[in-house]
C-alpha positions in Angstrom: 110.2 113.8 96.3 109.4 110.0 96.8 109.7 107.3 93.5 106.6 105.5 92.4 108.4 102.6 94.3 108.6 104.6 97.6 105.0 105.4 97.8 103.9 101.8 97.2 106.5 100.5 99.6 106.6 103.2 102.5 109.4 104.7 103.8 112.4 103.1 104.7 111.4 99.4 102.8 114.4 98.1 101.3 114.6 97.2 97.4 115.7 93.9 96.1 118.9 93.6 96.5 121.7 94.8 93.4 124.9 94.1 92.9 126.6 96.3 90.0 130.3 95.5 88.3 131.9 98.7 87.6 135.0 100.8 87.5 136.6 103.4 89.3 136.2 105.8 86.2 133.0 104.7 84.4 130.7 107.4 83.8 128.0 104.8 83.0 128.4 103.5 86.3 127.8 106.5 87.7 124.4 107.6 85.9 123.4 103.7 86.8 124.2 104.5 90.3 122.0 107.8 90.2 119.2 106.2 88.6 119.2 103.6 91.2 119.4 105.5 93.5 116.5 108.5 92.2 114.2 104.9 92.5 115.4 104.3 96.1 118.1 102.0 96.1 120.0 102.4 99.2 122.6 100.0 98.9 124.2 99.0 95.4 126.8 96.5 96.0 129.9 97.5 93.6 132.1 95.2 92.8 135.2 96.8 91.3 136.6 95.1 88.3 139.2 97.5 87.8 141.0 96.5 90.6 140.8 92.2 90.5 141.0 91.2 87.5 139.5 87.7 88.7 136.3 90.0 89.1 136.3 90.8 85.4 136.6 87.5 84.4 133.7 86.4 86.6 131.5 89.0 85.3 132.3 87.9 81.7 131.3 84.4 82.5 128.1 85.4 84.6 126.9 87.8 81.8 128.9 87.2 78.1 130.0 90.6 78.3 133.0 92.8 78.8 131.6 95.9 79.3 130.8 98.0 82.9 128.0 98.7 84.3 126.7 95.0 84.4 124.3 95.4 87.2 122.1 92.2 88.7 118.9 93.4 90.7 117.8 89.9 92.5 118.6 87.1 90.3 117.9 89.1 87.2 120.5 90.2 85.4 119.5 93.4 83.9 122.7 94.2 81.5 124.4 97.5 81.4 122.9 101.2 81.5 120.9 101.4 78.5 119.6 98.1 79.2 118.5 99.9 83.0 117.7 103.0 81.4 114.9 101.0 78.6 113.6 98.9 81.6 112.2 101.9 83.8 111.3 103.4 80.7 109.2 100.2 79.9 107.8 100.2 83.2 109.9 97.0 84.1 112.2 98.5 87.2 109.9 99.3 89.6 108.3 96.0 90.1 111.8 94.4 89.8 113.1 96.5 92.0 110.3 95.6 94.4 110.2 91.9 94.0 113.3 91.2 93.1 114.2 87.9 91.8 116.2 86.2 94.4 118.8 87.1 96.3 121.6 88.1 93.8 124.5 86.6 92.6 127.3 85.0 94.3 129.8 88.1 94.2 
């Protein structure tokens, strides 16, 4: 079954690109990472703050906030998974998703 953003993009077109802080044991995370996916994400790159604590720290500075998922789709930073979760249901993901806003942050 092929996303809104699949059939406007074809097959095999990549997203923008998105980074996503996370942990090992974050079942936030892990519905962000299945929604991402469900709108054709192929690659999420996960940066795992539970194992460099120089991560977290980055992440806090970069966003304001201590809490995983903080995920970045181009330049934007979207926030965590109810922030991701209210975009697509505002219509907002798709056309970030195949825009994009940049390349991403520095990770």
């Amino acid at each position: 079954m092929q996303t809104d953003l699949q059939a406007q993009r074809g097959p095999g077109c990549a997203t923008a690109p998105v980074t996503m802080y996370a942990t090992a044991v974050c079942p936030y995370c892990v519905q962000a990472e299945r929604l991402l996916r469900a709108k054709g994400v192929a690659d999420i790159a996960k940066v795992r703050v539970d194992q460099d604590p120089a991560r977290r720290l980055e992440m806090m500075e970069k966003t304001g906030r201590r809490t995983v998922p903080q995920i970045w789709i181009g330049a934007t930073h979207v926030g965590g998974y109810d922030d991701l979760v209210a975009l697509d249901r505002a219509g907002g993901l798709d056309p970030l998703l195949a825009g994009g806003a940049g390349q991403g942050p520095a990770v």
